[in-house]
N, C-alpha and C positions, 0 to 999 in steps of 0.2 A: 465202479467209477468214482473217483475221488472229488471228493468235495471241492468246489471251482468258485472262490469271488470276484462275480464283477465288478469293474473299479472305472472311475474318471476320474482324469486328473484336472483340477481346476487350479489356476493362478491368483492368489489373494496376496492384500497387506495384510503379514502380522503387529502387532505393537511388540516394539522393543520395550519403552519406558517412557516416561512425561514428566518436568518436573515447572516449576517457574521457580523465579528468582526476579531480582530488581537489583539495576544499576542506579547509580548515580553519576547524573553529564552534569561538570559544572566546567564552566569561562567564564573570562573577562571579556569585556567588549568596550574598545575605544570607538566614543563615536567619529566618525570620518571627516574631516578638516569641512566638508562642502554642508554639513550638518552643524546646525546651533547647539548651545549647552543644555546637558536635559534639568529642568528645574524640579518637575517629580515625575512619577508613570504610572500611566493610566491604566495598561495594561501587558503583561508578559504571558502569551501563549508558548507553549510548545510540541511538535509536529515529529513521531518517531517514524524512522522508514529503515530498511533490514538492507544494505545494500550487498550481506556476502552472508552463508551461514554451510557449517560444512560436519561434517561425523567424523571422530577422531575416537578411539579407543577408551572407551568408558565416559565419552564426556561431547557436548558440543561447542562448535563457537559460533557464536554470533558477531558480527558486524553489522554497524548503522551509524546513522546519523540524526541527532536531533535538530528541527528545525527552530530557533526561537523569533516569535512575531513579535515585536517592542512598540507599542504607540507609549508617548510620554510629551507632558508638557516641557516647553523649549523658553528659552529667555528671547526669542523673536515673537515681536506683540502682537505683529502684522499678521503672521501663521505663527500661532503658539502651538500645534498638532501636527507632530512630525512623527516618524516611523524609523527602525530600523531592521531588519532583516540578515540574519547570521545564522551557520549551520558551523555545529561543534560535534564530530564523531565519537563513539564509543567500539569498544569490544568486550567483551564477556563470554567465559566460560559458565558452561551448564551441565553439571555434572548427571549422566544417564548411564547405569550399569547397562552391558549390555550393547552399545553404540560402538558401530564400528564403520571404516570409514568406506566409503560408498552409498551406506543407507539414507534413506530417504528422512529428508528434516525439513519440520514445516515449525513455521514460527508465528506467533501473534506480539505484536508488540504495542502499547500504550502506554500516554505520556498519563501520571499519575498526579504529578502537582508537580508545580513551578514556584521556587523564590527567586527573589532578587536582591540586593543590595547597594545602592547607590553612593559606590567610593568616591568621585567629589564628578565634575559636570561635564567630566569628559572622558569618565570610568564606570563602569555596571557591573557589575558582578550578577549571572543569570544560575540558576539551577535548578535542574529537571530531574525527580525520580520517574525512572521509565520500568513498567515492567514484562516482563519476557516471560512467554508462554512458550516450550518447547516443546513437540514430540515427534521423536524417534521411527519408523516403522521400516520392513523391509519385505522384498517382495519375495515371496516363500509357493513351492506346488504343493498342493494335496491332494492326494487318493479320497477318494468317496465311493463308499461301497453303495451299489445300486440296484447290485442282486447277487442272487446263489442257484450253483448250478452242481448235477452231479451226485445227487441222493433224491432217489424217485418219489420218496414219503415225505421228505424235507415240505415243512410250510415256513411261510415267511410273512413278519407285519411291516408291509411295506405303509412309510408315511412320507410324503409331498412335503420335500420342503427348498425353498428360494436359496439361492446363491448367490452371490456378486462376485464373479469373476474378473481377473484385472483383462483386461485387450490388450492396451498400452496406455503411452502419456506421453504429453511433448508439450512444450511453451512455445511462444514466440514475443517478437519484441515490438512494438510502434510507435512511431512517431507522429504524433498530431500537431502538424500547423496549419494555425486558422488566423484571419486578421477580425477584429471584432470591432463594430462602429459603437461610439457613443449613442446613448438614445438621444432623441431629438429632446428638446428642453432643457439637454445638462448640457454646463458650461465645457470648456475645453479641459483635458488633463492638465497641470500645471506638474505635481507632484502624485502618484500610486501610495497611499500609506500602506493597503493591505489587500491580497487576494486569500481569496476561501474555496476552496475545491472538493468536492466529493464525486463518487462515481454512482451515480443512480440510472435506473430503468435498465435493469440488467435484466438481457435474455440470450438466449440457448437454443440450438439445433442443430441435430444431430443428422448427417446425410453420408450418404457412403462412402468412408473412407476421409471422412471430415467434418470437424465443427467449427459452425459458425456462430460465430455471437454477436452480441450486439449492443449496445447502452448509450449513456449520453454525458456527458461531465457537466458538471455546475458550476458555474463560478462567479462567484460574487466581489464587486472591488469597491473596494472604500480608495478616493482620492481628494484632493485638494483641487476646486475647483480654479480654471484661471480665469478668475472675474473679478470684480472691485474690491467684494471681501472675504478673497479667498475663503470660500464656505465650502465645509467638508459635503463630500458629492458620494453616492451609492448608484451602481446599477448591477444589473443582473446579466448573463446571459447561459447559453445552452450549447455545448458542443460534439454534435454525433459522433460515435465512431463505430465501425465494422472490421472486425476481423476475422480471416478464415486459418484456420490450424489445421494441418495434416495428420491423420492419426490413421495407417494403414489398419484393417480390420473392424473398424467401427461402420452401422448402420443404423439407419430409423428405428426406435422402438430401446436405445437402450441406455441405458443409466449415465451422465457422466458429471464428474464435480469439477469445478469449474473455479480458478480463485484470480480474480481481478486485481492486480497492488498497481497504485501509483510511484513511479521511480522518479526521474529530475523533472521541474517544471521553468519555465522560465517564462515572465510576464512583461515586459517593457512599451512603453508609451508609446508610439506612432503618429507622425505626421500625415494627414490626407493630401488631397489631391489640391485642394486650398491653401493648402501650408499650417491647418491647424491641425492641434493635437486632437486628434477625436476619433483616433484608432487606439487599440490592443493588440500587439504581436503577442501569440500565447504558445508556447511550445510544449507540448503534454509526452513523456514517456510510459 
């Protein structure tokens, strides 16, 4: 009887390749007619996000957009603390032997440091090195010998060992709108100079044929209070979200990774039911 191996076929990522690299996003920014002259600045943040990225024959490309936060002193005495808000895109190739197109590309991107320079009161020049983490993989079967069969004296050292087999993968997209009230004791909104967003309390569960997840966004606003002297105002708030992903083949009990990105947001000031401003319209993607 001839020698017979048993085999399973298991579904894995293999790695292609990974490489990083750094761009450079640099504008101008006029500030906008309804805005005073900036006299100096106090502060330039900037905010990367990956809006396209795709595998192309030995190489990636990446798409995004950097977001810049601008608070700067203004030649208004009354409110000398004003803000501006501008998103300036990039693209960048990322050369990965090996990368071809359909394969799977996962990107990490971070803003590295910001300058600026102040062409006269009604010009900025902003610049962000951003840099890009890319890697490569693609989804591959493999045979795994599990025994032998077919030689009556034949021994065998069999050793136990874990596997991560792929099931599948799927995303989906949401939209969060939520109206948010002022805390009691802050004045009215007058002016938004800046919101702060992260995604925290992230959790996971796997149920059949689906997962669910769960977390909460944070958001913190600095504005321009409207009261006698115009005093810059802070508050906090918390915004839940739940979603359920489809992912035929999955049950309780098994592994799955999970990547949360923030895409557009959008934050503007809201009148109540009073007629003051003491709302937040927030739109989270």
């Amino acid at each position: 009887m001839p020698l017979e191996w048993i085999k399973e076929e298991f579904k894995v990522y293999q790695s292609v390749g990974e490489d990083s690299v750094q761009a450079v996003v640099e504008t101008d920014i006029i500030v906008p007619d309804i805005k005073p002259d900036i006299v100096n600045i106090l502060q330039v943040d900037g905010e990367c996000k990956i809006t396209e990225k795709k595998g192309f024959q030995d190489r990636v490309m990446v798409e995004g957009s950097v977001l810049f936060k601008i608070l700067y002193v203004s030649d208004d005495d009354a409110r000398p603390v004003r803000s501006i808000n501008t998103a300036s895109g990039f693209s960048q190739y990322v050369e990965i032997p090996g990368a071809k197109p359909g394969m799977k590309v996962e990107v990490e991107c971070m803003v590295e440091h910001t300058e600026h320079t102040i062409l006269n009161g009604r010009k900025l020049n902003v610049k962000a090195v951003v840099n890009l983490a890319c890697k490569v993989s693609h989804a591959a079967g493999m045979d795994v010998i599990t025994d032998v069969k077919g030689v009556k004296d034949i021994q065998a050292l069999k050793n136990p060992v874990k596997l991560q087999s792929l099931i599948g993968e799927n995303s989906s997209r949401q939209v969060l709108r939520e109206e948010m009230e002022v805390p009691p004791g802050n004045p009215p909104i007058l002016e938004i100079l800046r919101s702060d967003y992260k995604i925290c309390d992230k959790e996971l569960k796997i149920i059949e044929n689906k997962v669910v997840t769960k977390g909460e966004i944070h958001l913190d606003t600095m504005y321009i209070g409207d009261c006698e002297d115009y005093g810059i105002q802070f508050m906090q708030h918390a915004v839940p979200f739940t979603e359920i992903v489809d992912l035929p083949g999955v049950n309780e009990g098994m592994y799955c990774d999970m990547e949360i990105s923030m895409g557009d947001v959008m934050i503007i000031p809201k009148e109540d039911g009073d007629g003051e401003t003491r709302l937040i319209a927030c739109e989270f993607t």
